[in-house]
N, C-alpha and C positions, 0 to 999 in steps of 0.2 A: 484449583486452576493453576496451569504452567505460568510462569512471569518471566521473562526473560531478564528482569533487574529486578532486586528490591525496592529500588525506586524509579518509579516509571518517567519521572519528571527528566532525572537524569539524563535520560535517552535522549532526549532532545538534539543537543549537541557533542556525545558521547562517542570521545573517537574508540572506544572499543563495538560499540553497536553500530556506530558507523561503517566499520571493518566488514559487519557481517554481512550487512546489507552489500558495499558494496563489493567481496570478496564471490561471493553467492553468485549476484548478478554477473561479474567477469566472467565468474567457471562457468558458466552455464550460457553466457547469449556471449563469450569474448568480444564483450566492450566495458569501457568504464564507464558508472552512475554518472559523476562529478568529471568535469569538461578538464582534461589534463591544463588547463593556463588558470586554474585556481590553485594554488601551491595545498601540496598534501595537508599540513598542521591547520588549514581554514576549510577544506576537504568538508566534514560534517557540518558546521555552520552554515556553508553554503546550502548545502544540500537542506539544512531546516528551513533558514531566512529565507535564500534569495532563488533557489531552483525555480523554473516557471512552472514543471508540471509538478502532480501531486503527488506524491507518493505516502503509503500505507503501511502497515505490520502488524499482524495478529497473531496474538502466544499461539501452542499447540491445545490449550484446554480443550472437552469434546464441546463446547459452544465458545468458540476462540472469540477472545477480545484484544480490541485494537491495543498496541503499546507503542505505536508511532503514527504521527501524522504530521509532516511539515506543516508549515504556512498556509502551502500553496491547499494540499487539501483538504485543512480546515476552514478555511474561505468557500472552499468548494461547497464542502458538505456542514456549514454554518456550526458547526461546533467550535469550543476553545481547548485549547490540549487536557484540560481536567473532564470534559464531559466524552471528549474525543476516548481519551485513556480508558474508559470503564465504561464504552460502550459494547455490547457483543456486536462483531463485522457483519453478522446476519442481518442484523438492523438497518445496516447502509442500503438494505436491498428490501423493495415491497412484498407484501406476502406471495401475490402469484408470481413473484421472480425468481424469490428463495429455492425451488427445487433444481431451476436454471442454473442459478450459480453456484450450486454444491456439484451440482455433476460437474461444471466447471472447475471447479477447486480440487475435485477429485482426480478431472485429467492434468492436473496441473501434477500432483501427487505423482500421477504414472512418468511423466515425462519430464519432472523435473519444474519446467516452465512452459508458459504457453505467451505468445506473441499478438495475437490477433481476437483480444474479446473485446466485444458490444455489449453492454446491457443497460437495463434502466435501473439508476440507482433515486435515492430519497433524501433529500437534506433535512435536517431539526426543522424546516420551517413548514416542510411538506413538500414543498419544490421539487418536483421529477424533472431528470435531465439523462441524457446518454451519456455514457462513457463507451470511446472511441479508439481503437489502436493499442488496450490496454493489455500492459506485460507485465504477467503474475509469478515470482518463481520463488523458489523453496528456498528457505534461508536454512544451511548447513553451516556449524561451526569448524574453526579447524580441525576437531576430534574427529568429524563427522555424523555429530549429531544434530537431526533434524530437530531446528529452534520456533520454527512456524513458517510465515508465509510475508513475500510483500510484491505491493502491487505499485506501477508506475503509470498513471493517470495524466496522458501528453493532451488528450481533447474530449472539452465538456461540452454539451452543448444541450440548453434548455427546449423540453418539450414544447410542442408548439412552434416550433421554425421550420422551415423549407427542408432542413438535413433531416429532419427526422422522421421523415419519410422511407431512409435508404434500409 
């Protein structure tokens, strides 16, 4: 399996992983992750503790696993960064979803990033919920090499409501 650190914990608040995340994200959708009136040196901090939406990272292994999860989407998806870290990302998704979200993953592959996915994901407790308006894109180092993938998760919203209809 690919690991983008030797120590996964690390990551958390890692301004070099933070970089990639958000260097990735500028090149590709030119905006930044982190709201420019957080000063750069608190930049990843923010972005673990206090950002409101979730955000994700899974190595390139061929059954990639998660090697980031904020706060915000370990609350989401009821894991804590130790069960979060050594989960495979497939798992965040139900079995008849799995096929969905690989072709997903895949046009993400061709294109870089994709802006606009739906789908129904699974938390540890069983809890199926939407994910809404999510933007998935290719994490590239400064060399250019493809490090894996992450996902920015701005609206959840529990099965069984009124939205989840649309």
């Amino acid at each position: 399996m690919t690991r983008l650190s030797p120590s996964p914990l690390s990551l958390s608040t890692d301004p070099a992983f933070f970089a990639l995340l958000a260097h990735s994200y500028r090149r590709l959708l030119g905006k930044p992750l982190a709201p420019d009136s957080v000063p750069a040196d608190q930049q990843a901090a923010w972005l673990y503790e206090a950002a409101p939406f979730g955000i994700l990272a899974h190595d390139t292994a061929a059954d990639p696993v998660f090697v980031y999860g904020n706060r915000r989407a370990q609350a989401i998806f009821g894991y804590d960064w130790h069960e979060l870290t050594t989960l495979p990302s497939r798992l965040s998704a139900e079995l008849p979803e799995r096929s969905e979200r690989q072709a997903f993953l895949e046009r993400v592959t061709r294109h870089g990033y994709v802006d606009d996915y739906r789908g129904i994901r699974i938390a540890k407790s069983g809890e199926r919920f939407w994910i809404e308006n999510v933007t998935v894109w290719q994490l590239t180092d400064a060399d250019g090499r493809y490090r894996g993938q992450a996902a920015l998760l701005p609206n959840v919203t529990p099965i069984g409501t009124a939205a989840d209809t649309r």
